[in-house]
C-alpha positions in Angstrom: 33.6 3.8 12.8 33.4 -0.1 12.4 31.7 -0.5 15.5 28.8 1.9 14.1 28.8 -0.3 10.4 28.4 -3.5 12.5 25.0 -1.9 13.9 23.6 -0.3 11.1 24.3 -3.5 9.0 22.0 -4.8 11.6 19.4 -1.9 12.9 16.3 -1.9 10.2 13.5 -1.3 12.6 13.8 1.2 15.7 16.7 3.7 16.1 19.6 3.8 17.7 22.0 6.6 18.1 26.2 6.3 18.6 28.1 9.4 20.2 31.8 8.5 19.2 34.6 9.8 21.8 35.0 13.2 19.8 31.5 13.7 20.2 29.9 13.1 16.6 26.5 11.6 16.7 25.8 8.7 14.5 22.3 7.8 14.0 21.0 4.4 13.0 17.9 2.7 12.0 14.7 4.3 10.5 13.8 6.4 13.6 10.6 4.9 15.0 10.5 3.5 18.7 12.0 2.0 20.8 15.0 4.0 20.8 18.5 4.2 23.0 21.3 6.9 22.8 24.9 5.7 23.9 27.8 8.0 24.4 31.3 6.0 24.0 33.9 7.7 26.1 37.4 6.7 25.0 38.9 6.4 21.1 40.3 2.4 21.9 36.7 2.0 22.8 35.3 2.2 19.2 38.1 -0.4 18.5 37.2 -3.1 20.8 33.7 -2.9 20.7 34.1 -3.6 16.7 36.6 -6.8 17.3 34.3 -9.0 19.8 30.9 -7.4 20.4 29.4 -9.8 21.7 31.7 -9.7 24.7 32.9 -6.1 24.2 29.6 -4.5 25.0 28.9 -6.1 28.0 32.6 -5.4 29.1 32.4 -1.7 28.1 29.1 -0.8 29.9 30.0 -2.4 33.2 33.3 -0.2 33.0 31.8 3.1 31.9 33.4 3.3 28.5 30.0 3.0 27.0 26.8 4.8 29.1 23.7 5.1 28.0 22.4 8.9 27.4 18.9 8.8 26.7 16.1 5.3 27.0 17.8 2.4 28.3 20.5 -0.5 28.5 17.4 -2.4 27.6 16.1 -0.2 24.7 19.3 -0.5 23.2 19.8 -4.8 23.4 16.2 -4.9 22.2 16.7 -2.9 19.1 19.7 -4.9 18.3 17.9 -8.3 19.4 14.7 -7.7 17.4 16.5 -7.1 14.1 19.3 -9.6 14.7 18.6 -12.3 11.7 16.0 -10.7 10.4 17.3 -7.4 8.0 20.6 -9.8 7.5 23.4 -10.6 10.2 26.7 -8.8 10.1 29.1 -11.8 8.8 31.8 -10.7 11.6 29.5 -11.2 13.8 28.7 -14.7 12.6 31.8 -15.4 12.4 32.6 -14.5 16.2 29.1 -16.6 17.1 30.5 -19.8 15.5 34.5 -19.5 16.7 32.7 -20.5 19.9 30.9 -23.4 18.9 33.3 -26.1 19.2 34.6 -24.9 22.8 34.1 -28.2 25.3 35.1 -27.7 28.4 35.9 -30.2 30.5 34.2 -30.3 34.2 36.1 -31.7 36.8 34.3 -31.7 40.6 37.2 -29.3 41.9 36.5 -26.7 38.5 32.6 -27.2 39.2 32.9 -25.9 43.0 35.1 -22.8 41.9 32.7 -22.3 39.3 29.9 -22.2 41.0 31.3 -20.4 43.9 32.0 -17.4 41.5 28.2 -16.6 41.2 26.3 -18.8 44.0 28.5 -18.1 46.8 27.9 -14.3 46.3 26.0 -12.0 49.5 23.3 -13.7 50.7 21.7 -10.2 51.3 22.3 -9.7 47.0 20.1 -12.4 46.2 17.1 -11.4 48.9 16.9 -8.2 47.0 15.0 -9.6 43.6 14.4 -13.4 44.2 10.9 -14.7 45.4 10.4 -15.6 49.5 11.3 -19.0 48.5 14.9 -18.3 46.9 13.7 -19.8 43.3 16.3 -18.7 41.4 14.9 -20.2 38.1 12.3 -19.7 35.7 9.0 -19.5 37.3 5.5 -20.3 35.6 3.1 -18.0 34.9 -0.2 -19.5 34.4 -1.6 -15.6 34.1 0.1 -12.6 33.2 -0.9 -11.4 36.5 0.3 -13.6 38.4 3.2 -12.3 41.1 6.6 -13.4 41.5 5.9 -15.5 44.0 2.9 -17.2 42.9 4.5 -18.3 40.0 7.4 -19.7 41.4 4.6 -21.5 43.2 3.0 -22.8 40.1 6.5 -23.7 38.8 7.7 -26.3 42.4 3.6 -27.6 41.6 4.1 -28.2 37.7 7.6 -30.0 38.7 6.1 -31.8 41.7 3.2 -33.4 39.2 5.7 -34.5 36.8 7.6 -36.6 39.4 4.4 -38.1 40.6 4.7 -38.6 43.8 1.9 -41.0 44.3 2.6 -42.3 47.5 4.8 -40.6 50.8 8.3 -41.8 51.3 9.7 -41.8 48.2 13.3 -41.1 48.4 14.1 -38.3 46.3 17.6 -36.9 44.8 17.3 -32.8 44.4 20.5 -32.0 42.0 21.6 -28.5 42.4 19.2 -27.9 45.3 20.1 -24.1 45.5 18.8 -22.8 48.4 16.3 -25.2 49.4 13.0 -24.5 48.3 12.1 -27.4 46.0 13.2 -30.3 48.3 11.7 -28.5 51.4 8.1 -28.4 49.3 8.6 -31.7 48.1 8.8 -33.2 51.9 6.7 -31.2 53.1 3.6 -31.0 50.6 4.1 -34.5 49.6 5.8 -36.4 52.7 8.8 -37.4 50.5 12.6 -38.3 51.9 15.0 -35.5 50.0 18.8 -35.3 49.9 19.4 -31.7 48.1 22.7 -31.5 46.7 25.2 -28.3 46.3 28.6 -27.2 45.6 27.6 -23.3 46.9 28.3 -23.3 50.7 26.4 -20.5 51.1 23.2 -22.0 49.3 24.4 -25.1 51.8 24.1 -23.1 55.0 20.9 -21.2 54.3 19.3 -24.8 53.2 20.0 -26.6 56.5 18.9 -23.4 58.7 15.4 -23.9 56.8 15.5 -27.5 57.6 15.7 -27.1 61.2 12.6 -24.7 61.0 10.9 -27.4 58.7 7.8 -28.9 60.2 9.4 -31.7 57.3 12.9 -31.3 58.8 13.3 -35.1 59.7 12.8 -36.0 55.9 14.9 -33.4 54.0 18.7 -33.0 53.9 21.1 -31.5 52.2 24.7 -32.0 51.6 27.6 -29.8 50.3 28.9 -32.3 47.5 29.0 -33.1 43.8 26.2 -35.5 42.3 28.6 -37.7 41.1 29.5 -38.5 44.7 26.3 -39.4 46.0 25.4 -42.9 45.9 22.0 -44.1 45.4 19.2 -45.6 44.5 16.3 -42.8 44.4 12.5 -43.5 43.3 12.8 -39.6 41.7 15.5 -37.4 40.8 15.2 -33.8 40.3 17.1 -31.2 39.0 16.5 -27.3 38.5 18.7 -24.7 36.8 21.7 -27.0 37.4 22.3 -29.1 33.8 23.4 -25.3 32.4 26.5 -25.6 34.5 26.9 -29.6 33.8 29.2 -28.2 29.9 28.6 -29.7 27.4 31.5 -32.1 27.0 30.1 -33.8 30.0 25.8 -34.8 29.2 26.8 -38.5 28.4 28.3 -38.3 31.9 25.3 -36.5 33.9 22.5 -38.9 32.1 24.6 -41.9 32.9 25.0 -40.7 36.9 21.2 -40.0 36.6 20.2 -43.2 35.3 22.9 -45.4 37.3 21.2 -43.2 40.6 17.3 -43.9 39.7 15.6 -47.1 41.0 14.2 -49.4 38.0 10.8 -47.8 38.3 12.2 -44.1 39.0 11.0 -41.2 37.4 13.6 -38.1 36.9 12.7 -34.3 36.2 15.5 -32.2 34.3 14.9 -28.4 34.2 17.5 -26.7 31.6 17.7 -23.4 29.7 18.5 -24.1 26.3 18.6 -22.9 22.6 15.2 -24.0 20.3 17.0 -23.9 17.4 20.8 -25.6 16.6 23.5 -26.2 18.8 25.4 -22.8 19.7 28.2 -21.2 22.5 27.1 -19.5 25.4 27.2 -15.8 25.2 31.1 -14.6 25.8 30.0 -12.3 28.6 28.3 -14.2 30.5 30.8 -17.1 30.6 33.0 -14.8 31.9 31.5 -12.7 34.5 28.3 -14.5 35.0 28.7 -18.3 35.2 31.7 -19.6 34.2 31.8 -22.7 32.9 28.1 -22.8 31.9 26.8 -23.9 28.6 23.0 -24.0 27.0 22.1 -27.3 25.3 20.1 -27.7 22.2 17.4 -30.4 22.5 19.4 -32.2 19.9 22.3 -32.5 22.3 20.5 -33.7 24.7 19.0 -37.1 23.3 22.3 -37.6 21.4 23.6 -38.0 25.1 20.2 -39.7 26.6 19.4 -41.8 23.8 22.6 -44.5 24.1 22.2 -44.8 28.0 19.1 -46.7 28.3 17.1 -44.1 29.7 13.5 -42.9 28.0 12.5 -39.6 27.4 8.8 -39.6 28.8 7.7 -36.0 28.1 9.3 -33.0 27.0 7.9 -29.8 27.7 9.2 -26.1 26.1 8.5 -23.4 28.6 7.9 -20.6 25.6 8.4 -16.7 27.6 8.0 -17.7 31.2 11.4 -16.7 31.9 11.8 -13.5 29.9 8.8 -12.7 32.9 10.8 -14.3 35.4 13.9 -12.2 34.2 11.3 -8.8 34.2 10.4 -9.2 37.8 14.2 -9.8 38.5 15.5 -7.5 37.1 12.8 -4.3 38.5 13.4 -5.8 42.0 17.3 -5.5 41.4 17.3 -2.1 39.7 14.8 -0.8 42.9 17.7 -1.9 45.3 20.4 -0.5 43.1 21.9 1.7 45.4 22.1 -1.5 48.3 23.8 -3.6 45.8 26.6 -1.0 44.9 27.0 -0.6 48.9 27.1 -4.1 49.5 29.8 -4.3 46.1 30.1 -1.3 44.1 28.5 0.3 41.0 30.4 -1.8 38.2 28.9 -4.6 39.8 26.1 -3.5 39.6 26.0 -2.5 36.2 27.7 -6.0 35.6 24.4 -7.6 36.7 22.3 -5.2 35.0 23.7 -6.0 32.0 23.2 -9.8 32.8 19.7 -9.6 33.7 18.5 -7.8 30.8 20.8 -9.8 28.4 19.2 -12.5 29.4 15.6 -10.9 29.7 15.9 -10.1 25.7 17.4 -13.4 25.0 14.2 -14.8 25.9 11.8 -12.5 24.7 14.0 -12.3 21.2 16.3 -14.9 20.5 15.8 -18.5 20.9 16.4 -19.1 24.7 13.4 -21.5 26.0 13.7 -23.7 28.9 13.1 -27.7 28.5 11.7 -29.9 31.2 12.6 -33.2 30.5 11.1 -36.4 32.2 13.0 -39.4 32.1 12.3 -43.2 32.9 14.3 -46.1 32.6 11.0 -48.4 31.9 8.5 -47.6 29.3 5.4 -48.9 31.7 5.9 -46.4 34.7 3.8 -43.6 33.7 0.1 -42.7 32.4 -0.1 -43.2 28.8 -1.7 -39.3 28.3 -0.2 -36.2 30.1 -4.1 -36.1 32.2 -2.3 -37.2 35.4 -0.2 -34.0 35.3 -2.6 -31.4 35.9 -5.1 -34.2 37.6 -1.6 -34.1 40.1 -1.7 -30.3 40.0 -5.5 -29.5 40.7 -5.1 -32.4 43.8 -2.4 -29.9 45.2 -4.3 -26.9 45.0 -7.3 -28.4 46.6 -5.0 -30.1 49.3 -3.7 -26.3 49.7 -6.9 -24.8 49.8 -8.0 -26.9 52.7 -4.8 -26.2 55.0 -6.1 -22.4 54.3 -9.4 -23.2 55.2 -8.1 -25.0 58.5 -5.8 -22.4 59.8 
């Protein structure tokens, strides 16, 4: 079975173990831990999974065709991750990895909204099942392994907050893929600042502006269902979280110039981004498909190569190393808990869809070379501290400020 070479041309360290549609057992690897047994249920299976894997897999597990007997879906994606370019890659599968790499796609505002109303526009009562208080849904920061979910989402609007340096209240700020709401509601209401949050989700659109109205900040904070290329500035800060994945490549010159046409001469601008830390690559086939369609990871080299012509500075650059795979973790237990609500609220494909998503991407980051970047940008070279002190000077200032509202309730 081709499918079977592919894996054992991989599979060094850990075992895995193929049951092919008449049954057979195939074992694979040198037998010690962590290990996964998957059954395969149909004969055109075995084919499929062969021709594309990197698709295939996640295709054939969200329908059934491939179900795992004994350990787990993520057992079996770590085995393959951890020995993936390291006992030698299978050269179809290379080859597959690199048909994608020249795939551009173009990102017209009418594409973006369908795009992003394939994943964001989803039950609101989905996302309340493994997301923070705060609907973060991006990677948090965990300054301790112990911290919770939430808290580090907490540390993570903080982190993003001292970056911007919001030195002064009333600072008009531009929140790029506001999701649903949480970053531009802390922002004016920890730091007094005026925020227009941008979407293209309606549903992220409607759950944003019933927070406002309940916002003690509510006056100062707005959001708008609209693309960032229509909004017209200028803004003292821009920020953007978890949106420049969906931007496509083709389109970075584009974005950087929007963000530096939109920032006031002495602006300062925050870009949050998955990305590769290693050379330029597709997305993975699966989750273009059924996850986020449209979305592509940048390398860090794609990113100046876009930034670097436009007159805008890169200020500091910052590689969050493994907060996400523990952002992903939490995610993924909260969802997996709730199983049985999100097959009643869609059905059990779905939910095996998302399972597959979450811990693809969980093992991407703990085993590949996903990493997110935060990116600062300035269009003057004079605006900023000349040492990165001011950032967590910025961050122990909100803590104590936070402290003492405590202290005073």
């Amino acid at each position: 079975m081709l499918f079977t070479a592919i894996l054992r041309s991989i599979v060094r360290d850990g075992s895995l173990c193929v049951i092919d549609s008449t049954g057979r057992p195939h074992a694979i690897g040198d037998g010690s831990p962590p290990a996964a047994t998957m059954r395969l249920t149909s004969k055109a299976c075995e084919y499929t999974l062969a021709l594309n894997p990197a698709l295939s897999v996640g295709e054939a597990y969200m329908d059934g065709r491939l179900a795992i007997e004994d350990g787990s879906l993520y057992d079996f994606l770590d085995v393959v991750a951890r020995n993936y370019g390291v006992s030698g890659t299978n050269p179809w599968v290379a080859l597959l990895e690199r048909l994608g790499q020249g795939v551009k796609q173009a990102n017209p505002i009418g594409r973006a909204r369908r795009n992003v109303a394939h994943h964001y526009d989803l039950s609101s009562d989905l996302y309340s099942m493994f997301l923070d208080s705060d609907r973060q849904y991006s990677c948090a920061y965990f300054e301790s392994p112990e911290d919770t979910l939430e808290a580090a989402q907490e540390n993570k609007k903080r982190h993003i907050a001292a970056k911007l340096t919001l030195d002064r209240p009333g600072l008009k700020v531009l929140d790029i893929g506001s999701g649903w709401g949480g970053m531009a509601l802390y922002l004016a209401e920890k730091f007094g600042a005026d925020v227009t949050g941008v979407t293209l989700s309606t549903e992220q659109h409607e759950y944003s502006m019933q927070r406002a109205a309940g916002s003690p900040a509510g006056l100062r904070v707005r959001f708008e269902l609209r693309d960032y290329r229509e909004v017209e500035g200028p803004f003292d800060r821009i920020v953007s979280v978890g949106m420049f994945e969906h931007v496509g490549k083709k389109n970075y010159a584009e974005f950087f110039t929007r963000v530096r046409d939109l920032l006031t001469e002495d602006g300062v601008a925050l870009i949050h981004t998955i990305g590769y830390a290693d050379a330029p690559a597709p997305i993975n086939p699966f989750m273009r498909k059924y996850i986020f369609p449209g979305a592509d990871l940048p390398s860090l080299s794609e990113i100046f190569a876009a930034v670097e012509p436009l007159g805008l500075l890169v200020t500091d650059v910052e590689i969050l190393r493994l907060h996400y795979a523990e952002t992903l973790r939490h995610w993924r237990e909260r969802f997996m808990a709730r199983a049985d609500e999100a097959a009643a609220l869609y059905d059990e494909r779905f939910v095996r869809m998302w399972e597959f998503y979450l811990v693809l991407c969980e093992i991407g980051f703990r085993r590949r070379t996903m990493v997110v970047f935060q990116m600062q940008l300035t269009r003057r070279i004079d605006i900023l501290p000349t040492t990165r002190e001011y950032i967590a000077r910025a961050e122990e200032n909100a803590v104590a400020s936070l402290q003492r509202e405590n202290w005073s309730v």
